[in-house]
VMD Tcl script that builds the backbone (N, CA, C; Angstrom):
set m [mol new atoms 342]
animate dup $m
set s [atomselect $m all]
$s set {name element resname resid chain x y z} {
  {N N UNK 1 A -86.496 -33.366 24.516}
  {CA C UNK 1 A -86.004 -34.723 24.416}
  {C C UNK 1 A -84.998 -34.925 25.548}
  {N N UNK 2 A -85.217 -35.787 26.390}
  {CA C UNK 2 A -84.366 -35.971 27.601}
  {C C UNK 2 A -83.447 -37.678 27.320}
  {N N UNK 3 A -82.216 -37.339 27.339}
  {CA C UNK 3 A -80.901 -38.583 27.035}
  {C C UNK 3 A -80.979 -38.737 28.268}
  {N N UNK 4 A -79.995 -40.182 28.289}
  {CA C UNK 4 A -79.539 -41.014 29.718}
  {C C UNK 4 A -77.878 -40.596 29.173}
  {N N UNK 5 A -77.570 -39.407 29.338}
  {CA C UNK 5 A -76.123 -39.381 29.156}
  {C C UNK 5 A -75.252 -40.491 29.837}
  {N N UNK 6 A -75.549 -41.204 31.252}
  {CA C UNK 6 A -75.191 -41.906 31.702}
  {C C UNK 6 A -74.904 -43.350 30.573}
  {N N UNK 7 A -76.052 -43.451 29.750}
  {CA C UNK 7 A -75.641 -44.563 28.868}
  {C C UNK 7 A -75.362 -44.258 27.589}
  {N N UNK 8 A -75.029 -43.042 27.226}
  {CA C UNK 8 A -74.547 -42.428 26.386}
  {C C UNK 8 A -72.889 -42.439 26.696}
  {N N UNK 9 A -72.494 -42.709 27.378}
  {CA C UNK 9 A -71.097 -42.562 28.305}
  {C C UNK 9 A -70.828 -44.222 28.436}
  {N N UNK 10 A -71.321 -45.031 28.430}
  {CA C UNK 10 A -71.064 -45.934 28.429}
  {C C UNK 10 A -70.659 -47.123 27.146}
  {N N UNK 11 A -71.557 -46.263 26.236}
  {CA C UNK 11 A -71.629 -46.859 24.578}
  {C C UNK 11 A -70.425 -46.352 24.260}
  {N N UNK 12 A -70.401 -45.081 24.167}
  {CA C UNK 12 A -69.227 -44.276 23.666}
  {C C UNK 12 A -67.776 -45.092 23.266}
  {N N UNK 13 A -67.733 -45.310 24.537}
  {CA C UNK 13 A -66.291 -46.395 24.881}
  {C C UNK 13 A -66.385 -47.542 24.146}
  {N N UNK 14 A -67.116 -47.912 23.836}
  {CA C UNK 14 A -67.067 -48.731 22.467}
  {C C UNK 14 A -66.581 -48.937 21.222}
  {N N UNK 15 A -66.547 -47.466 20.853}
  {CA C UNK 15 A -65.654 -47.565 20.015}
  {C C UNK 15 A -64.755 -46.636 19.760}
  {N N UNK 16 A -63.643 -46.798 20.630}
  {CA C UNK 16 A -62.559 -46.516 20.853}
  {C C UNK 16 A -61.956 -48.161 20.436}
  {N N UNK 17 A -60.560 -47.548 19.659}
  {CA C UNK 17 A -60.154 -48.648 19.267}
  {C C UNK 17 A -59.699 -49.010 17.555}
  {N N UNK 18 A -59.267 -50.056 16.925}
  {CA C UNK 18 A -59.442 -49.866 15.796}
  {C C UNK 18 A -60.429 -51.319 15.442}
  {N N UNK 19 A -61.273 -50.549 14.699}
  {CA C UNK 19 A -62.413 -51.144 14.235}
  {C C UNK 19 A -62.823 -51.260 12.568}
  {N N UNK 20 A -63.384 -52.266 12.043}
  {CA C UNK 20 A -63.962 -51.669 10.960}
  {C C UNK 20 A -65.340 -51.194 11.027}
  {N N UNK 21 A -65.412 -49.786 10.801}
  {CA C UNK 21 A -66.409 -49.025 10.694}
  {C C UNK 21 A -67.479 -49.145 9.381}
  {N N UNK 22 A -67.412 -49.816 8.971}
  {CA C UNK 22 A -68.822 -49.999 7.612}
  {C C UNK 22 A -69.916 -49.953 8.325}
  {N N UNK 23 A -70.277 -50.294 9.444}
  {CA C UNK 23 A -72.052 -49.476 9.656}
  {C C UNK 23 A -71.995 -47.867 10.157}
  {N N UNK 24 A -71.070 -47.732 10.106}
  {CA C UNK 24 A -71.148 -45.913 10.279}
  {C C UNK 24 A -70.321 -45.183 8.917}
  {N N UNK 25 A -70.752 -45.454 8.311}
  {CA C UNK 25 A -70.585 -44.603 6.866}
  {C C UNK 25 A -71.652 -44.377 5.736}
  {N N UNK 26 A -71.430 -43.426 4.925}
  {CA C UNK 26 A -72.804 -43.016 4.205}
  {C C UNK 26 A -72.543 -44.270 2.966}
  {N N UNK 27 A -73.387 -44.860 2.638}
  {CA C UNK 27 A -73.312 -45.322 1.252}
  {C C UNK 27 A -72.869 -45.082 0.290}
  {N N UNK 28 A -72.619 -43.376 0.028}
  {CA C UNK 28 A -72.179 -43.344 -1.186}
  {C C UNK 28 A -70.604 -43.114 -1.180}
  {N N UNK 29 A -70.106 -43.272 -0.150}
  {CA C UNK 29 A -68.507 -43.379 0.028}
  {C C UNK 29 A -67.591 -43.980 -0.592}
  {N N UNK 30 A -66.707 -43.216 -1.453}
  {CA C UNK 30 A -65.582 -43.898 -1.998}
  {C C UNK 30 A -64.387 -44.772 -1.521}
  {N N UNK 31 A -64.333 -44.323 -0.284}
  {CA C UNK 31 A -63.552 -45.263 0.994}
  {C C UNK 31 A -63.736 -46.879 0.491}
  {N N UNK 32 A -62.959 -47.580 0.316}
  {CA C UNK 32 A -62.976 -48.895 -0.072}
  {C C UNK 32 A -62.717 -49.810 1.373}
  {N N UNK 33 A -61.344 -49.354 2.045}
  {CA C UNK 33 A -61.038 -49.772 3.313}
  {C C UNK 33 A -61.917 -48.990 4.427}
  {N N UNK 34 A -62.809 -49.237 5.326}
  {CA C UNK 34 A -63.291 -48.689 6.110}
  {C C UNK 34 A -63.056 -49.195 8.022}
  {N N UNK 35 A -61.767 -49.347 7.637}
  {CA C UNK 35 A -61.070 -49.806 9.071}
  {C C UNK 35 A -60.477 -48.428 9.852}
  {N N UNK 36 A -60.636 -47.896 10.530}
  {CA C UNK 36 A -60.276 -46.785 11.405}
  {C C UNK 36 A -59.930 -46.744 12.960}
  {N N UNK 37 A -59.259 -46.122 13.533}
  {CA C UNK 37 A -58.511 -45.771 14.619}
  {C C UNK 37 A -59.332 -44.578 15.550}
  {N N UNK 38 A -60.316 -45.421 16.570}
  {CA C UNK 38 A -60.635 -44.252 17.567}
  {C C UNK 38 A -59.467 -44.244 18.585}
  {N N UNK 39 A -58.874 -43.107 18.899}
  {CA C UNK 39 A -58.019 -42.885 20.003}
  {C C UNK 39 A -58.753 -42.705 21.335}
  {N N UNK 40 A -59.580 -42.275 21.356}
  {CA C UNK 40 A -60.321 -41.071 22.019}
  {C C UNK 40 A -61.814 -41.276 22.008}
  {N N UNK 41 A -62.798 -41.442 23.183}
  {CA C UNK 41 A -64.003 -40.846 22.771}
  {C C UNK 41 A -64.453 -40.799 23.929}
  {N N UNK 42 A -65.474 -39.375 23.804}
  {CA C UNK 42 A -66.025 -39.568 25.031}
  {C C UNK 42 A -67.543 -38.221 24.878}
  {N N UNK 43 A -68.001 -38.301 25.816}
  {CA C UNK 43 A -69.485 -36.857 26.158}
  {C C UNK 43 A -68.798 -36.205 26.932}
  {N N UNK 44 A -69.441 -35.501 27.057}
  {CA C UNK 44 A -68.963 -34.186 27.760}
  {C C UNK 44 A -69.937 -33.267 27.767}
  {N N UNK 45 A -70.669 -33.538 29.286}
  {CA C UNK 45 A -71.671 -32.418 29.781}
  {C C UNK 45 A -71.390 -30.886 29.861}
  {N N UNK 46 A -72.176 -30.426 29.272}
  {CA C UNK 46 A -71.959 -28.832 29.230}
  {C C UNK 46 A -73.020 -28.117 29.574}
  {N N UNK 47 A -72.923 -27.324 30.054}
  {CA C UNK 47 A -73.755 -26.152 30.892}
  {C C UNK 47 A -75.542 -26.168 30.065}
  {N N UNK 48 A -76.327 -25.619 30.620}
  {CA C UNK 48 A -77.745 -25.332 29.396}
  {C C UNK 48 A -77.612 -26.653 28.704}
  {N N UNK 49 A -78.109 -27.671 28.816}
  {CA C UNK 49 A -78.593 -29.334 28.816}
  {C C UNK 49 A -77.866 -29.164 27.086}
  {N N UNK 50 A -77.000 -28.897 27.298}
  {CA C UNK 50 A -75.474 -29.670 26.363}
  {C C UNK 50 A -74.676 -30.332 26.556}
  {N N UNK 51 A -74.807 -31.320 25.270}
  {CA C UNK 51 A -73.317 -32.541 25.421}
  {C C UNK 51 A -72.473 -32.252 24.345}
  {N N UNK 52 A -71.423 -32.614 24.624}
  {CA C UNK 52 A -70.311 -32.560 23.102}
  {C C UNK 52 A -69.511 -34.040 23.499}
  {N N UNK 53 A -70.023 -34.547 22.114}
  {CA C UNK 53 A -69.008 -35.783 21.810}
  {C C UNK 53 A -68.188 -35.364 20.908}
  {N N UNK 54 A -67.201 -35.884 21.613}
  {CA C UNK 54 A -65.488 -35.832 21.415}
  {C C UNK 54 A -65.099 -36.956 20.920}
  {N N UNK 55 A -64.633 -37.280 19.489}
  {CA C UNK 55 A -63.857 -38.252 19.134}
  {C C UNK 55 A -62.488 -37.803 18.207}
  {N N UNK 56 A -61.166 -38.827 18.367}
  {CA C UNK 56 A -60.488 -38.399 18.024}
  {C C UNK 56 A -59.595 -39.645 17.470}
  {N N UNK 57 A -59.466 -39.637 16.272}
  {CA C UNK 57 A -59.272 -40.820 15.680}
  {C C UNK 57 A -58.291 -40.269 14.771}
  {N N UNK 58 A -57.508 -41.737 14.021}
  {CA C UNK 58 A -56.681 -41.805 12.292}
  {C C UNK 58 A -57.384 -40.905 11.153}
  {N N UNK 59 A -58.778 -41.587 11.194}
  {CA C UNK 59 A -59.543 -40.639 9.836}
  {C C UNK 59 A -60.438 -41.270 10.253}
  {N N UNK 60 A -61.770 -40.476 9.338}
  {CA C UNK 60 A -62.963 -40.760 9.608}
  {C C UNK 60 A -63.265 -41.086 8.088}
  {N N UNK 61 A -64.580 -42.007 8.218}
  {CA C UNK 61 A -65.331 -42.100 6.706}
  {C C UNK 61 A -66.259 -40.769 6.598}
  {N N UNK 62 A -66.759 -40.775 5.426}
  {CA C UNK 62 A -67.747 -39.856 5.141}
  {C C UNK 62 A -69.437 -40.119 5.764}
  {N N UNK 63 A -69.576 -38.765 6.729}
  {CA C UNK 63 A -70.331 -39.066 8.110}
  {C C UNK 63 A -70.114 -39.996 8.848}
  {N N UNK 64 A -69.340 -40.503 9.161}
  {CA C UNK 64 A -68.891 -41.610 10.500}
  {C C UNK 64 A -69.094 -40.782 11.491}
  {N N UNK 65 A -69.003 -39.855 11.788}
  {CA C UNK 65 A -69.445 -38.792 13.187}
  {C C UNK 65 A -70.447 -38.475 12.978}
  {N N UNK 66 A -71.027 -38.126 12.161}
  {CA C UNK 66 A -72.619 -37.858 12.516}
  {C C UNK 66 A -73.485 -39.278 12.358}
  {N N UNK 67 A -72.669 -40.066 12.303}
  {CA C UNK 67 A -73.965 -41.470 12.286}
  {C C UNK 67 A -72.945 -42.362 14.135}
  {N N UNK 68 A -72.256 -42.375 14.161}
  {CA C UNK 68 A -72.028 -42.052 15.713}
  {C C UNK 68 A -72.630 -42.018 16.730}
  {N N UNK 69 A -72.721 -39.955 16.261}
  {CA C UNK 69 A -73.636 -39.203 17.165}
  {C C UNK 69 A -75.334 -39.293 16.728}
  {N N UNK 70 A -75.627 -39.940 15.734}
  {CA C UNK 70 A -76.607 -40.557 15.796}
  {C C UNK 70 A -77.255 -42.106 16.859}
  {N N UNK 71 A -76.030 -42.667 16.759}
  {CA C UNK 71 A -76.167 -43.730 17.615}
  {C C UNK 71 A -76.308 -43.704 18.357}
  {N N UNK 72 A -75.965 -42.713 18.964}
  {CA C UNK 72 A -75.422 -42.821 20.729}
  {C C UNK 72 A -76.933 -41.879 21.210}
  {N N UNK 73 A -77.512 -40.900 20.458}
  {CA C UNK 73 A -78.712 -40.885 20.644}
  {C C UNK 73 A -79.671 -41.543 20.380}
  {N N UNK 74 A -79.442 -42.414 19.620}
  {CA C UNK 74 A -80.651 -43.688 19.880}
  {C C UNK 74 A -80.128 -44.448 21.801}
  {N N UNK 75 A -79.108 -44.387 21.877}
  {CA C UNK 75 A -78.944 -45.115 23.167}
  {C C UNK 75 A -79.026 -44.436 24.262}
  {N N UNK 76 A -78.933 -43.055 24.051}
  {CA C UNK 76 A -79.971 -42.182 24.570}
  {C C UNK 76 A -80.957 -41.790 25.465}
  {N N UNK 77 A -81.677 -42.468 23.865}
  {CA C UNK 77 A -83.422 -42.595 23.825}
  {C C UNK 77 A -83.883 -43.773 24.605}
  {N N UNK 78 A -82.908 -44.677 24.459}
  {CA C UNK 78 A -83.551 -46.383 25.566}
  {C C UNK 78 A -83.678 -46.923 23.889}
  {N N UNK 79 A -83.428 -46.382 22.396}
  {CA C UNK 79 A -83.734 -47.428 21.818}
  {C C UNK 79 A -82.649 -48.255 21.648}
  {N N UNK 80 A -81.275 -48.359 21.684}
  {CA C UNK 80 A -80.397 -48.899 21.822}
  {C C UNK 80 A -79.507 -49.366 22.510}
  {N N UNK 81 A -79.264 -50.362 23.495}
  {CA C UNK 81 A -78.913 -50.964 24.424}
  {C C UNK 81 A -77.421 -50.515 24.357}
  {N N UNK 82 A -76.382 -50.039 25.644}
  {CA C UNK 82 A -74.938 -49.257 25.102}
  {C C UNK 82 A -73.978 -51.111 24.785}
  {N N UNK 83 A -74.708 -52.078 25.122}
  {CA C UNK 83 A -73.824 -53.546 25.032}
  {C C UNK 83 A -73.907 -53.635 23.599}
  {N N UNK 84 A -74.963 -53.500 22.937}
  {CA C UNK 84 A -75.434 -53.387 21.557}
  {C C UNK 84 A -74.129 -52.812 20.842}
  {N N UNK 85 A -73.383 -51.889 20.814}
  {CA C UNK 85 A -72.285 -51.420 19.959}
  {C C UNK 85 A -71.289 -52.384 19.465}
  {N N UNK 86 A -71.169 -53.234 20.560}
  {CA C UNK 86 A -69.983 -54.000 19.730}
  {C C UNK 86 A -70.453 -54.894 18.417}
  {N N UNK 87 A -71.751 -55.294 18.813}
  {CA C UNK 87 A -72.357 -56.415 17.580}
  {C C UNK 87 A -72.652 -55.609 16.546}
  {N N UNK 88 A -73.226 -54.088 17.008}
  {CA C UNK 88 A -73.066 -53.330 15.568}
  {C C UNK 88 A -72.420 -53.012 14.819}
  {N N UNK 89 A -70.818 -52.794 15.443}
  {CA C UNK 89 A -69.563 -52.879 14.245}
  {C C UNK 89 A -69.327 -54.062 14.153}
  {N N UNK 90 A -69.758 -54.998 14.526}
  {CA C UNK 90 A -69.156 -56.737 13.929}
  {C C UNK 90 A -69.743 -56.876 12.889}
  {N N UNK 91 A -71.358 -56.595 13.122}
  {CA C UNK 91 A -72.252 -57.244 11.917}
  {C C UNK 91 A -71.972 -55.885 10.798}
  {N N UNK 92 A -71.309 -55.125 10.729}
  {CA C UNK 92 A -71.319 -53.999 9.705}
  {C C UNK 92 A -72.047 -53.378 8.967}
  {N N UNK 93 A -73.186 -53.640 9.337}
  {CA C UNK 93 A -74.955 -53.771 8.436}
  {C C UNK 93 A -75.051 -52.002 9.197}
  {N N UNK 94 A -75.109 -50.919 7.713}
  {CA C UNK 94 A -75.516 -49.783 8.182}
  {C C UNK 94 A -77.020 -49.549 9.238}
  {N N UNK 95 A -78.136 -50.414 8.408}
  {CA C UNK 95 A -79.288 -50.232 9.059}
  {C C UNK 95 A -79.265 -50.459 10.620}
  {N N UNK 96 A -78.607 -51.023 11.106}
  {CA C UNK 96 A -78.702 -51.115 12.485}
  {C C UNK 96 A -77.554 -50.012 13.482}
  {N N UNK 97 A -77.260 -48.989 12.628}
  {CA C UNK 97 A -76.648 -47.916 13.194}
  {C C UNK 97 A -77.616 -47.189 13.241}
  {N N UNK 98 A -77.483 -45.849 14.331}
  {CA C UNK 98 A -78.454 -44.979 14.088}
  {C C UNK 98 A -78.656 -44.000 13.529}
  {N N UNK 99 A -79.081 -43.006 13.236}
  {CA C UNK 99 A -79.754 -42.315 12.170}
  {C C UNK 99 A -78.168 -41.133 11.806}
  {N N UNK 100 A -78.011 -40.744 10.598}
  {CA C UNK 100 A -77.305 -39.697 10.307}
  {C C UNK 100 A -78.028 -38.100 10.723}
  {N N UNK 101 A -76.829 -37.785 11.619}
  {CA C UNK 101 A -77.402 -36.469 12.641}
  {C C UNK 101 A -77.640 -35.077 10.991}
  {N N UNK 102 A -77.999 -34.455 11.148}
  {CA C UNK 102 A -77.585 -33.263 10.517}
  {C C UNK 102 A -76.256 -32.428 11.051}
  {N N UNK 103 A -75.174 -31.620 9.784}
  {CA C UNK 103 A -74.236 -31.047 10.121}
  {C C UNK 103 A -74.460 -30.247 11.160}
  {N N UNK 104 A -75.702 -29.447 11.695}
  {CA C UNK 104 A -75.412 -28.378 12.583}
  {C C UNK 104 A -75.406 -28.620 13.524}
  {N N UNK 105 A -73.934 -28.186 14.257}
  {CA C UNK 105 A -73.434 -28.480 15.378}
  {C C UNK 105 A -71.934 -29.402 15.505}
  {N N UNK 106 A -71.828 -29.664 14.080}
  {CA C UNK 106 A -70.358 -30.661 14.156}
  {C C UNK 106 A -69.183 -29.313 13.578}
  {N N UNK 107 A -68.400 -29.592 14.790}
  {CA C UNK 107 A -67.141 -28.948 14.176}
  {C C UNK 107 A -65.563 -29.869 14.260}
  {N N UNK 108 A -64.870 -29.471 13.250}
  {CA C UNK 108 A -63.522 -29.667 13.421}
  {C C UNK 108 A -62.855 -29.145 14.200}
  {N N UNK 109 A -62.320 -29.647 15.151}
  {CA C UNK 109 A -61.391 -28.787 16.175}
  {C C UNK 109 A -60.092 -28.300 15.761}
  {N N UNK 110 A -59.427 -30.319 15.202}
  {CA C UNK 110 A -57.945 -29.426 14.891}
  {C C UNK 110 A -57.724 -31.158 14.194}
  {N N UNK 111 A -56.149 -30.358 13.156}
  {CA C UNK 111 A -56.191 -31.827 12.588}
  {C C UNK 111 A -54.649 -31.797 12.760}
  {N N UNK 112 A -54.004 -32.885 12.899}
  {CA C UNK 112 A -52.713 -32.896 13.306}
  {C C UNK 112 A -51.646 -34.161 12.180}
  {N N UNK 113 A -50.670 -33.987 11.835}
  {CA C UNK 113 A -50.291 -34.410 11.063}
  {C C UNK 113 A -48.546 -35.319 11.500}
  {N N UNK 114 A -48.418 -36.482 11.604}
  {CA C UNK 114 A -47.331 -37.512 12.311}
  {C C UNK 114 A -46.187 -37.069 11.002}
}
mol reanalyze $m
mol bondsrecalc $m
mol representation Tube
mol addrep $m
């Protein structure tokens, strides 16, 4: 499977910021408020045709990073335009996020406390 990291890098930056995130959360989430704080985001090419997206935010919902990093491989793929992100957190409609990644491969780096 070959990405346009180039427009993978471009979506990204999208959502950075504080946003309400309701199309990137799982349904069955107890989260009532789903407004969150990206500080941070970005790809990051790595050696042997690896990327690591880096986000670094307030809190996350339950899978908000793996439906994300779902997205951003649909935009990827050419199926999702990277201008497309902003109307997808406006309209908040999960279905038009992209697919929830599987855990393997997501890690916690570090969690820091104000």
């Amino acid at each position: 499977m070959k990405l346009d990291i180039s427009k993978m890098k471009q979506a990204i930056k999208y959502f950075e910021g504080e946003h309400d995130f309701k199309a990137f959360k799982a349904s069955g989430t107890s989260s009532k408020n789903s407004v969150r704080t990206i500080y941070k985001a970005e790809i990051i090419e790595k050696e042997e045709n690896k990327i690591w997206i880096e986000l670094t935010g307030s809190g996350f919902l339950y899978n908000m990073v793996r439906i994300i990093a779902g997205t951003l491989v649909e935009v990827g793929l050419g199926n999702i335009e990277p201008n497309e992100i902003p109307k997808i957190i406006e309209d908040k409609k999960r279905e038009n996020a992209g697919k929830t990644l599987p855990p393997q491969g997501l890690y916690l780096v570090k969690v820091e406390y104000e």
